[in-house]
C-alpha positions in Angstrom: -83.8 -16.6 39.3 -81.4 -19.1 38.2 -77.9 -18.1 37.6 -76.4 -18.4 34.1 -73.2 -21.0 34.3 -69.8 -19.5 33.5 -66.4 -20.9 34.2 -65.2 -17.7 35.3 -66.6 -14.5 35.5 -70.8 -14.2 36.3 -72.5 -14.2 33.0 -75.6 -11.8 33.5 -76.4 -9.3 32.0 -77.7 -5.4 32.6 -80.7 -5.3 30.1 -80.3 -2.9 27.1 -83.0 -0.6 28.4 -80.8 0.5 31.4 -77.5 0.3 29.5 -79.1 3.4 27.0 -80.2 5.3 29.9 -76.4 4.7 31.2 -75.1 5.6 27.7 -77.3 8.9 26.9 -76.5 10.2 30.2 -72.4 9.5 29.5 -72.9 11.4 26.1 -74.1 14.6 27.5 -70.6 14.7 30.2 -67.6 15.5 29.9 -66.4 12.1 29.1 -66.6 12.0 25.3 -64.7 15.5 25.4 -62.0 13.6 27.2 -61.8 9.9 25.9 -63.0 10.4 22.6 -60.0 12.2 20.6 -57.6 9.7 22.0 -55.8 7.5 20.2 -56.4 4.7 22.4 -59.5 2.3 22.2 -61.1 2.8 25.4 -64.4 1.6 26.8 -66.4 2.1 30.2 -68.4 -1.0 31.0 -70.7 -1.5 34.1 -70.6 -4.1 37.1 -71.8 -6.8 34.5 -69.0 -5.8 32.4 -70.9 -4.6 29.5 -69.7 -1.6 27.4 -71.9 1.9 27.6 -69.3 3.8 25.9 -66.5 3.7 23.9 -63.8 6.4 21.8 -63.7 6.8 18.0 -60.3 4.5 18.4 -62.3 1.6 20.6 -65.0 1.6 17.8 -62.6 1.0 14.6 -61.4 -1.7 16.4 -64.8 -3.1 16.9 -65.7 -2.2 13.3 -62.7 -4.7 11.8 -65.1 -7.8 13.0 -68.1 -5.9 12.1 -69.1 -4.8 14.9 -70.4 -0.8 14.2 -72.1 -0.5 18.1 -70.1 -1.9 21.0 -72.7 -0.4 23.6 -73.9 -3.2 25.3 -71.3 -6.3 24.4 -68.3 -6.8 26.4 -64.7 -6.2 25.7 -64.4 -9.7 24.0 -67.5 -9.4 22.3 -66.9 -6.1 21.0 -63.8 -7.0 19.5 -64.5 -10.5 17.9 -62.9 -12.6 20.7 -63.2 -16.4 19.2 -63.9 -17.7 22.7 -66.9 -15.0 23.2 -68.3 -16.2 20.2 -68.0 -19.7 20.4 -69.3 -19.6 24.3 -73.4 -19.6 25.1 -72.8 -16.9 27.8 -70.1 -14.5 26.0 -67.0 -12.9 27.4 -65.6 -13.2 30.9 -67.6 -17.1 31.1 -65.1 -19.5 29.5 -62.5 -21.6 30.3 -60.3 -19.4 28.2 -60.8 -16.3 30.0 -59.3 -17.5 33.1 -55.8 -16.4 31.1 -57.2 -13.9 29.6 -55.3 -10.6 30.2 -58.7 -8.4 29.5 -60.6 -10.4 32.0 -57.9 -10.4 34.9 -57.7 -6.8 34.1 -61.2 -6.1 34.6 -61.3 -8.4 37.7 -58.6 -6.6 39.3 -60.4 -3.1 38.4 -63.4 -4.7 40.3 -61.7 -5.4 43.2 -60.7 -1.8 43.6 -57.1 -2.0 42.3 -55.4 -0.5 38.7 -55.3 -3.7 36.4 -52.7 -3.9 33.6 -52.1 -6.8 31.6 -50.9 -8.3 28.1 -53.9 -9.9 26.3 -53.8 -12.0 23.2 -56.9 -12.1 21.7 -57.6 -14.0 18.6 -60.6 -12.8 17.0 -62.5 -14.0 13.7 -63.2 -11.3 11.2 -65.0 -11.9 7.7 -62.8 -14.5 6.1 -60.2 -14.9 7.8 -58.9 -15.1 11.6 -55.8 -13.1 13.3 -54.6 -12.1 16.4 -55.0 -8.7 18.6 -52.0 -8.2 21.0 -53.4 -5.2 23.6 -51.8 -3.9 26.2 -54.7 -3.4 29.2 -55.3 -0.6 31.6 -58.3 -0.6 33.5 -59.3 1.7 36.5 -62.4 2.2 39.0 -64.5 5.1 38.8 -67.5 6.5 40.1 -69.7 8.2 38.1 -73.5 9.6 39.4 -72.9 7.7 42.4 -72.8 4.2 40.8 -69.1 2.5 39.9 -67.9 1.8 36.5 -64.5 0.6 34.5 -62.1 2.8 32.2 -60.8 0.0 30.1 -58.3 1.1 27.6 -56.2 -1.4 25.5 -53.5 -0.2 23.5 -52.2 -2.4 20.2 -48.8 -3.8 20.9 -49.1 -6.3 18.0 -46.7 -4.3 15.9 -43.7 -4.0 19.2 -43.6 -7.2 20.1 -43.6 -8.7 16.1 -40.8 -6.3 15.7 -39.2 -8.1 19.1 -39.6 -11.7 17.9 -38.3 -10.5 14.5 -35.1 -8.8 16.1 -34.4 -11.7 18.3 -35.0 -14.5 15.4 -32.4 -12.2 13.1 -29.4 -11.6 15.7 -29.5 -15.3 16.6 -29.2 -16.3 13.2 -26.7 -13.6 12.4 -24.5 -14.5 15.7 -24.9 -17.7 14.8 -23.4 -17.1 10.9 -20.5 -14.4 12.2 -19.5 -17.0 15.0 -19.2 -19.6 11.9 -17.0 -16.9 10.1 -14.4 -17.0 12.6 -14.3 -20.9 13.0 -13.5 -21.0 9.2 -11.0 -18.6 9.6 -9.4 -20.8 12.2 -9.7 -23.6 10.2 -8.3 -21.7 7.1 -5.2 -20.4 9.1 -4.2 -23.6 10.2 -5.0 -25.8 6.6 -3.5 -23.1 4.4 -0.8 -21.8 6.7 1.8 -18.6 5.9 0.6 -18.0 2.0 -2.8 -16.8 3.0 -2.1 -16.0 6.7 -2.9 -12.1 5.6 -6.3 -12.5 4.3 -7.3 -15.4 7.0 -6.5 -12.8 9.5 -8.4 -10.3 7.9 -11.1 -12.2 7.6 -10.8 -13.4 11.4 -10.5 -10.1 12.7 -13.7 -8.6 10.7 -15.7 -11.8 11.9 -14.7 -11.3 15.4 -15.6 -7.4 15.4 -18.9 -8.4 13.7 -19.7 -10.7 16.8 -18.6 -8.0 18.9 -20.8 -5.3 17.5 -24.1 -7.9 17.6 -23.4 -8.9 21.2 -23.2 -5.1 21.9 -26.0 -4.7 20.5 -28.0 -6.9 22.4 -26.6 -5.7 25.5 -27.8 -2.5 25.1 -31.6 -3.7 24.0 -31.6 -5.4 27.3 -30.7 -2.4 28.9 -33.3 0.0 27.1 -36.0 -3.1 27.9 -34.6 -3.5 31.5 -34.1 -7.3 31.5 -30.0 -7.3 32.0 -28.3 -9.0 35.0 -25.6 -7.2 36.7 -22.5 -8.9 37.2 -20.1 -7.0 39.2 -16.1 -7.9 39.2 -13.3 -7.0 40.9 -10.9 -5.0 38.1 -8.3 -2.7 37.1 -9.4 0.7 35.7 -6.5 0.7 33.3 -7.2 -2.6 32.0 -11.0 -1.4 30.9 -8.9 1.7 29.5 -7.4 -0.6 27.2 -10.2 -2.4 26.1 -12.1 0.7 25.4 -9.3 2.6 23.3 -8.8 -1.0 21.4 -12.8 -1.3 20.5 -12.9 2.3 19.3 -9.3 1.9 17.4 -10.7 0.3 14.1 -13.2 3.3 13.8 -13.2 5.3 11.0 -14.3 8.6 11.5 -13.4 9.9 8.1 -10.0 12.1 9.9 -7.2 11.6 12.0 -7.6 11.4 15.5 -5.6 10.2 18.5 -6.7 8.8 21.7 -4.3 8.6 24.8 -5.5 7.5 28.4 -4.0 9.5 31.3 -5.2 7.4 34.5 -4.0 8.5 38.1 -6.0 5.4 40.1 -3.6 2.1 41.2 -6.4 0.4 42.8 -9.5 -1.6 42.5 -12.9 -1.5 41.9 -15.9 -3.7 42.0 -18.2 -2.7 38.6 -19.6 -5.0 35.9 -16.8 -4.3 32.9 -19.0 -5.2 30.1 -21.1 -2.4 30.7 -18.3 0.0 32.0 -16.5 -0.4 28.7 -19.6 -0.3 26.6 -20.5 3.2 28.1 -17.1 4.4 28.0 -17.0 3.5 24.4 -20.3 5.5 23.3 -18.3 8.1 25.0 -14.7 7.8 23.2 -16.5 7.2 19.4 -18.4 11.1 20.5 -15.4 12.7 21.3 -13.9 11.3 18.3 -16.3 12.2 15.7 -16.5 15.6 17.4 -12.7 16.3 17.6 -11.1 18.4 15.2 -8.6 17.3 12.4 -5.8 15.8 14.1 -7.2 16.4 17.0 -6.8 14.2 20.5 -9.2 12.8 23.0 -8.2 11.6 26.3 -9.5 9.3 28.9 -8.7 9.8 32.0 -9.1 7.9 35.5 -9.4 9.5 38.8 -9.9 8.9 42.5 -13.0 11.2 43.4 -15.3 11.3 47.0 -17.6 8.8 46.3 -15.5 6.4 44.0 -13.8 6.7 40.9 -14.1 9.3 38.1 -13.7 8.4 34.2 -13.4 11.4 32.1 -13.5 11.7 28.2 -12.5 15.1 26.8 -11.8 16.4 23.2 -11.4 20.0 21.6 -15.1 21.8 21.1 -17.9 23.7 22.1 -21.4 22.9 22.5 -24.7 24.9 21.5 -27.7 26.0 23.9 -29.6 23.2 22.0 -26.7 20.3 22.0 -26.7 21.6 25.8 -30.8 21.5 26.7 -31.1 18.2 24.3 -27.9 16.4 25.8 -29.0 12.9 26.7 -31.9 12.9 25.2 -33.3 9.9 23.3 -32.9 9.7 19.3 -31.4 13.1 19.3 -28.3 13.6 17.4 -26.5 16.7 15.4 -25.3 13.4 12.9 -29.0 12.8 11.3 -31.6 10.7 11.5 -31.1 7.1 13.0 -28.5 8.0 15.3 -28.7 10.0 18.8 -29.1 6.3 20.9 -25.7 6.0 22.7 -25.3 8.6 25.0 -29.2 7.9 26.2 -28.3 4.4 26.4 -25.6 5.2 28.5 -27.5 7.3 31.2 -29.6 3.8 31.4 -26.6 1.8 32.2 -24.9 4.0 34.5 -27.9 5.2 36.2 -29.9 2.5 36.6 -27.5 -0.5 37.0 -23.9 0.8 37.8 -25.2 3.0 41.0 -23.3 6.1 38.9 -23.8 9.4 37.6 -23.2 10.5 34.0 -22.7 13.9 32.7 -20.2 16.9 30.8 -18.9 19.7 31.4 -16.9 22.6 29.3 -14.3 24.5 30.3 -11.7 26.9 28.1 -12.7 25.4 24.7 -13.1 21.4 26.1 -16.0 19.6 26.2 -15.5 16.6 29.3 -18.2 13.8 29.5 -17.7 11.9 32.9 -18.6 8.6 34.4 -18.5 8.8 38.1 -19.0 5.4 39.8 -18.6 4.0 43.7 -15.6 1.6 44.4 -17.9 -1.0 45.4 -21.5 -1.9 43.4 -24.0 -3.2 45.5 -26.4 -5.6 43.3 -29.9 -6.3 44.7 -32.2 -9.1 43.7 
């Protein structure tokens, strides 16, 4: 028998007859209990990488190009891959599926190892042509002693749209508050004393504007894990400083009084930028949960393994603000808030070697920052 050509993956194919018996016998397991209320598409497909089931969620995908039955056709096939279409022999056989993120993910399935890959698939549906972003899983599994694939492919189209979108705006808005601030400059020095008041206003706004949307991106990077450490050699006080002068211009809608209180003369080796950007999330809490002209202080200590930073105001948690503490998108201010504090257990977890945490003791509540003297960075 002569083999079919392909440019990637072998293009025969189980005959239909077999793949039935394959797919009746699937039906009556447990599998369909399992697979079929989730919200992921997911098919199984045999060594020839045909489909003999596939979820409720697998199937509307299918059904978008037209495609009512996917038992049988391949993932590409299935879900109206152009390059299927267009090729004699189907999905897995072009040139195109040597990127393919489906097809590697299959392959790697096949060679006995968890794929999981980004496919783009463009697909042609009844009119009109658009793209599919999936996230891939596949996984090897034996099932009445012959092997199959779990391939499951979760829509990321929306996420990384979203991405683009965010990183398209906060470039052009960078770009439009840095522009701010030159015409200020420019202003200040044309005009002079008359206007110096309003130029400086305006300077000062721009600047914090370019502040908050670098901030801002630094702490995406962290929540994506994409940030590069870069430890320095620093003053505790001076980061005190900057801290209590970034949260100054906040208005919390009462009066309220920072002071810093740090016992430590030395040195130590941290990345600032994120140091102060943690300590911040921490000073803006304590000073939206401080009583009316009340005071929160910042302290710096010596402790065993490095150096302690402590924030503490006036208050008293709950047994929910206690069991929900740190937890992502949770916050007693309403809905859209509750990022910070999460954010912060990233950075000092996972890239300042730290530990984060609070404590209350005779009517205080104490967030600290405990950090080593010395942060070791590995590539």
């Amino acid at each position: 028998m002569q083999s079919l050509s392909t440019e990637f993956l072998p293009a025969e194919r189980t005959g239909m007859e077999a793949l039935q018996d394959v797919a009746k016998r699937l039906r009556k397991s447990l599998i369909p209990d399992l697979l079929g209320p989730m919200p992921i598409g997911m098919i199984i497909i045999n060594d020839t990488r045909q489909a003999v089931y596939c979820n409720d969620a697998f199937r509307t995908l299918a059904e978008e190009v037209g495609n009512s039955e996917p038992v049988g056709m391949r993932p590409g096939e299935a879900l109206g891959c152009v390059h299927a279409q267009n090729s004699q022999n189907g999905c897995g056989t072009t040139l195109f599926c040597r990127h393919c993120g489906a097809a590697r993910a299959i392959l790697e399935s096949f060679r006995g190892t968890t794929g999981l890959q980004e496919c783009l698939l463009q697909r042609a549906r009844p009119g009109f042509r658009d793209t599919l972003v999936l996230q891939v899983f596949t996984i090897r599994f034996s099932f009445e002693g012959n092997s199959y694939s779990l391939f499951a492919g979760m829509d990321i189209g929306y996420e990384k749209r979203a991405m683009e979108m965010e990183r398209l705006v906060f470039h052009k808005l960078l770009n439009s508050a840095s522009g701010l601030v030159m015409l200020g400059n420019l202003l200040e020095d044309e005009i002079g004393e008359p206007l110096s008041e309003y130029t400086g206003h305006m300077r000062a706004a721009s600047k914090a504007l370019v502040g908050q949307i670098r901030n801002y991106q630094v702490w995406r990077a962290v929540e994506q894990a994409r940030i590069k450490v870069i430890p320095e050699k620093m003053r505790p006080t001076r980061i005190l400083g900057q801290v209590l002068g970034d949260c100054g211009d906040i208005d919390m809608g009462h009066e309220c009084r920072c002071v810093t209180d740090c016992n430590y003369d030395g040195e130590i080796r941290t990345d600032p930028d994120l140091l102060r950007l943690v300590l911040s999330v921490l000073v803006e809490n304590a000073m939206e949960a401080s009583i009316e002209s009340g005071t929160v202080t910042v302290a710096c200590v010596p402790s065993e393994s490095g150096i302690m930073f402590r924030v503490t105001n006036i208050g008293e948690l709950s047994p929910v603000q206690r069991a929900r503490m740190f937890k992502r998108a949770y916050s007693t201010k309403g809905a859209g808030r509750g990022f910070g504090l999460y954010r912060a257990v990233l950075a000092v977890e996972r890239y300042l070697n730290g530990r984060i945490g609070f404590e209350e003791r005779d009517g205080m509540i104490s967030f600290f920052v405990e950090l080593p003297r010395e942060l070791e960075v590995h590539d």
